[in-house]
N, C-alpha and C positions, 0 to 999 in steps of 0.2 A: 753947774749948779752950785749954789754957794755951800761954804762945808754946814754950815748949821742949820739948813735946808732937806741935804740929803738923808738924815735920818730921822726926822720929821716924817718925809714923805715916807722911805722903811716902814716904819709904824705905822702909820697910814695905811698904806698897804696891808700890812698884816692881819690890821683889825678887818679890810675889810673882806680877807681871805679866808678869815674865820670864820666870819659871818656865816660868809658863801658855802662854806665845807657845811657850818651847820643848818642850812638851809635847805640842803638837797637832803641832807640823811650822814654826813660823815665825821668820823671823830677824828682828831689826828693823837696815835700813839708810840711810844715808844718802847722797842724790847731790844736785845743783847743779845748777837747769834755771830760767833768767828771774831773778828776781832774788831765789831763794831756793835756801835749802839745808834740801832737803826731806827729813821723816825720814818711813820709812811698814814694812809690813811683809811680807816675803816668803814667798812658799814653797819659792822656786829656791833650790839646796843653797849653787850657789857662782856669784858674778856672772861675765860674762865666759870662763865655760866648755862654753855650748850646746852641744849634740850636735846634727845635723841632726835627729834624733827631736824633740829638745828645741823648737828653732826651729818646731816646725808643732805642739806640742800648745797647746790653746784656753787663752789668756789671759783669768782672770777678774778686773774689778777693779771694786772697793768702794768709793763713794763716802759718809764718814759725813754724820751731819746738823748741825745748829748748834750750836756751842759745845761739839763730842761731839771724840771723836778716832778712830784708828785702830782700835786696840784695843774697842773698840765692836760690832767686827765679829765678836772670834773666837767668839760662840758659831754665827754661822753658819757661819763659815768652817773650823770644824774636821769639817764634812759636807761640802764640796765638796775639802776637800785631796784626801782619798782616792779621788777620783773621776779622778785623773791630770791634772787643771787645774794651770798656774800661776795662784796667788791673789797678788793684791796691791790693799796698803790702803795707798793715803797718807794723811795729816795733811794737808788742806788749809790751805794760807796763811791764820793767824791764830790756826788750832787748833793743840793737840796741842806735839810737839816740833819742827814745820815753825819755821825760823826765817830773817829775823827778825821780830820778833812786834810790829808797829808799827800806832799808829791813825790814822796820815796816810794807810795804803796805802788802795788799792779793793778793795773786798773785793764789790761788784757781781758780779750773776751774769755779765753778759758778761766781766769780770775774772777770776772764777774760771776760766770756760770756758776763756780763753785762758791762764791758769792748768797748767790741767789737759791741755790740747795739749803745753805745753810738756811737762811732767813725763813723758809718756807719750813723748815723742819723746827725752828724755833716757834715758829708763827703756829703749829700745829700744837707741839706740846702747851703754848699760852691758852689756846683753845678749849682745849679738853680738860672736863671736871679734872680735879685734882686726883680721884679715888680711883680714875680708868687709867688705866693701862696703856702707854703710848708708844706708837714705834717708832721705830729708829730714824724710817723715813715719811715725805708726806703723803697726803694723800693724795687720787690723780686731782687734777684742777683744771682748767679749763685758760689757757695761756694767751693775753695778748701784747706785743709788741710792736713797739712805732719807731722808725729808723735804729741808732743804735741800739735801743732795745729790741725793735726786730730781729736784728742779729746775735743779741744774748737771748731772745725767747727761742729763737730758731736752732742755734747752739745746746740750748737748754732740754729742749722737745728731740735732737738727734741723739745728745747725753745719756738723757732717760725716758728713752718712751713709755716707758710703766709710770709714769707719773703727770703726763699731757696728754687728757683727754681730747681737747679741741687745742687750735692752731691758728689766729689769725694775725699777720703780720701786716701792717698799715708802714709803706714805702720804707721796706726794710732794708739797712746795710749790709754788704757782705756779699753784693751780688755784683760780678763783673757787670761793665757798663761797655760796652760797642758805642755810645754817642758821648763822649763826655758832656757834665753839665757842663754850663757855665761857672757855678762854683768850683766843680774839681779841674775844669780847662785851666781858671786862676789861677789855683794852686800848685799847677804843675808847669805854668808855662811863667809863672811870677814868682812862686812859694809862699804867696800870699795865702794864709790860714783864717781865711774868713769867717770859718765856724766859731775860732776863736776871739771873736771881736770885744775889745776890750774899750774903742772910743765911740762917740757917739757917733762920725760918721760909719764908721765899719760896723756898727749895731746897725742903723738905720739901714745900709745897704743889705746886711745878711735876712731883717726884716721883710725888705723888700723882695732877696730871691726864692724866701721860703714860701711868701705869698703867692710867686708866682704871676704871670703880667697878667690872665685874666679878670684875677682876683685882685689885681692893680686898680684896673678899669673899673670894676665894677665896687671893691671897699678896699681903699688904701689912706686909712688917714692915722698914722701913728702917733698917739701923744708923744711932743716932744717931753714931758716928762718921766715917760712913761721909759721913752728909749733911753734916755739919763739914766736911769733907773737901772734898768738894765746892764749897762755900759759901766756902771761904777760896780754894781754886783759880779759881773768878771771882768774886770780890773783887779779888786780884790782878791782871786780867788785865782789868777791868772798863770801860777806856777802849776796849781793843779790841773786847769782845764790845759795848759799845755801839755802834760805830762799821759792827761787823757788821748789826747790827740796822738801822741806819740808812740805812745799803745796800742791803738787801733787804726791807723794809718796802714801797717803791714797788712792787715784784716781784710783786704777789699773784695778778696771774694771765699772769705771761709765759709760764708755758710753754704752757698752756692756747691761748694764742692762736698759741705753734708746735708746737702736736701737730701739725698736716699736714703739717708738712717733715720729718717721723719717716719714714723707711725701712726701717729697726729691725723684726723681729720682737718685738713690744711684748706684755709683759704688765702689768698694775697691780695689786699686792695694798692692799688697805686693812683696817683695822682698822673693824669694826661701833662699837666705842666710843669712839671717839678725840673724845678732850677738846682734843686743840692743832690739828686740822684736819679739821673735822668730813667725816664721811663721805659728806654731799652732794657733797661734790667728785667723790665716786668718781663719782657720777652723770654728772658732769658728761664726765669720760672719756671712761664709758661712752657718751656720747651721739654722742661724733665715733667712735666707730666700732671703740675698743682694747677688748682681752680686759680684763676688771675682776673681780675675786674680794675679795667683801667677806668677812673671815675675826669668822666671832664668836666671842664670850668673848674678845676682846681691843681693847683699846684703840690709842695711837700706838707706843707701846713695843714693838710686835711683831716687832723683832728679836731682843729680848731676852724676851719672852713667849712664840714661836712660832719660834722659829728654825729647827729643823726642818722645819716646814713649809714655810718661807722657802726654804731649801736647797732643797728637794724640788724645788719650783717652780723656783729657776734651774737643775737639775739638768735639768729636761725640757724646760728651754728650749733650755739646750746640746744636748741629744743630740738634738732635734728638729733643729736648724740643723747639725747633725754628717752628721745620715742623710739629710735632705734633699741639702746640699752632695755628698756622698758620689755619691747615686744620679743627679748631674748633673753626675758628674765635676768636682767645684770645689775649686780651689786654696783650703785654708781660711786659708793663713796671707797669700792677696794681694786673693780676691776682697771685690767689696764686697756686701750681701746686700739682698735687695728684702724689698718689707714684706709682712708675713705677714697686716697688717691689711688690706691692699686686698683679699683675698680673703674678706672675710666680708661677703656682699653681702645678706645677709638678716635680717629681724629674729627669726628661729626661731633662728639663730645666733648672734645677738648675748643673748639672752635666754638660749641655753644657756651660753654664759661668764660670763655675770652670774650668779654664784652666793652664796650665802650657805652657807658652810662651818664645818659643826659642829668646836666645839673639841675633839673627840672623834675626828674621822676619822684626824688624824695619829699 
């Protein structure tokens, strides 16, 4: 792409992601929490003007995945706005417009974790009139997570279970894998880091495995400008997304090994085709005991393939943990919530949540 071109199209872009953000209901803002100034996306009208109403409806927030950004989220997030949720999507430190964007920092899941404490404990005190009184830490929320964020929301939810009321992870990192993908087979048997694709053919191919072949068949047409775009955006940015990688490489099955400090009413959706973390993992889940829905005709990209579906699923996560709180008399905006997985004490149970879900149901 010619150099006088490439940020043409940048702008382009931007404006018309603005658009989009303000089309569905979101603002994009920014606040100062640890040693960053973090940019993410809201659906609260105006900071620092809560109504007691406001202060007690369910805060949802969206953790994106590697090398992705905020904005990653809105095709899910413009099904749960309307559902009277506050939504919020930050840019974690490294992605996105979080700044500043350095590859000395740690970018480690326990870093993220503590990270993402921070941010949400900032995000609170922005919140709250100025005259009230604010604590130390946040309030519970309702947490969801899509690959590497899977594994900081999953981290995050074993951390502090007083603070993650619900739990949904969309094909999350950090779980051993028995079938290597295809992406991690390359990696380990070439050293080839595909995640980190920095030229237009390795964009176009990581495009391709996130899609997954179903979703090949049935929508695969990438703008070539689009993957340009892409591809020059980490290029740029290419010390750091290494450095991410290098970080979380070690990670491949930590959260695996703290699912039991989950409290969390926990769901797992996985993708049947996923080419960057293969779908044994779900098994693997499934085995300690969490609700698992392997969703087919899609692949890793099932945010962006299945969103709706996505929504649906945290949508009856909330309102389960709504009605439940409700008929137990529970303060939704102080208590902390027990796990909804210690109650499935059977394997008739566990076998009816392991489902395999036609791409047709939604």
């Amino acid at each position: 792409m010619p150099a006088i071109v490439a940020p043409l199209v940048k702008a382009a872009a931007e404006l018309v992601m603005k658009r989009r953000r303000a089309s569905i209901g979101f603002s994009r803002r920014f606040l100062y929490a640890g040693w960053y100034k973090w940019a993410y996306l809201d659906s609260k009208a105006r900071p620092n003007t809560s109504t007691e109403s406001e202060l007690h409806q369910p805060t949802v927030v969206l953790v994106h995945g590697f090398s992705s950004d905020k904005d990653a989220w809105l095709p899910i997030a413009k099904y749960l706005i309307h559902q009277g949720y506050r939504v919020v999507m930050p840019d974690l430190p490294g992605h996105g417009a979080t700044t500043p964007v350095c590859s000395s920092h740690n970018y480690g899941v326990d870093a993220q974790v503590a990270n993402l404490l921070s941010f949400l404990s900032a995000l609170q005190a922005a919140t709250r009139p100025p005259l009230r009184s604010n604590r130390a830490t946040p309030t519970p929320i309702h947490l969801v997570g899509y690959s590497m964020g899977g594994l900081i929301a999953g981290l995050f939810a074993a951390t502090f279970p007083r603070l993650v009321r619900t739990l949904t992870l969309l094909c999350p990192a950090g779980i051993s894998m028995p079938t290597p993908s295809p992406v991690v087979a390359l990696f380990d048997d070439t050293g080839l880091r595909l995640m980190e694709a920095s030229t237009v053919q390795h964009m176009d191919d990581l495009l391709r495995y996130a899609q997954g072949p179903t979703t090949t068949k049935l929508k695969r047409q990438n703008s070539r400008v689009v993957v340009h775009m892409y591809a020059k955006i980490q290029a740029a940015r290419r010390d750091v997304v290494s450095k991410i990688f290098d970080d979380l490489e070690p990670e491949r099955s930590t959260l695996e090994d703290q699912l039991h400090r989950i409290e969390a009413d926990t769901l797992v959706l996985w993708g049947a085709q996923d080419q960057i973390l293969d779908v044994s993992c779900a098994h693997q889940v499934r085995s300690k005991g969490f609700r698992t829905i392997v969703v087919e005709g899609c692949g890793h990209d099932i945010t962006q393939v299945r969103p709706q579906l996505c929504a649906t699923h945290i949508n009856r996560m909330i309102s389960r943990d709504i009605r439940r709180s409700t008929t137990r008399g529970v303060d939704l905006s102080q208590s902390a919530c027990t796990s909804y997985s210690t109650t499935m004490d059977s394997a008739s149970t566990l076998d009816a949540d392991f489902m395999e879900v036609s791409p047709w149901d939604y």
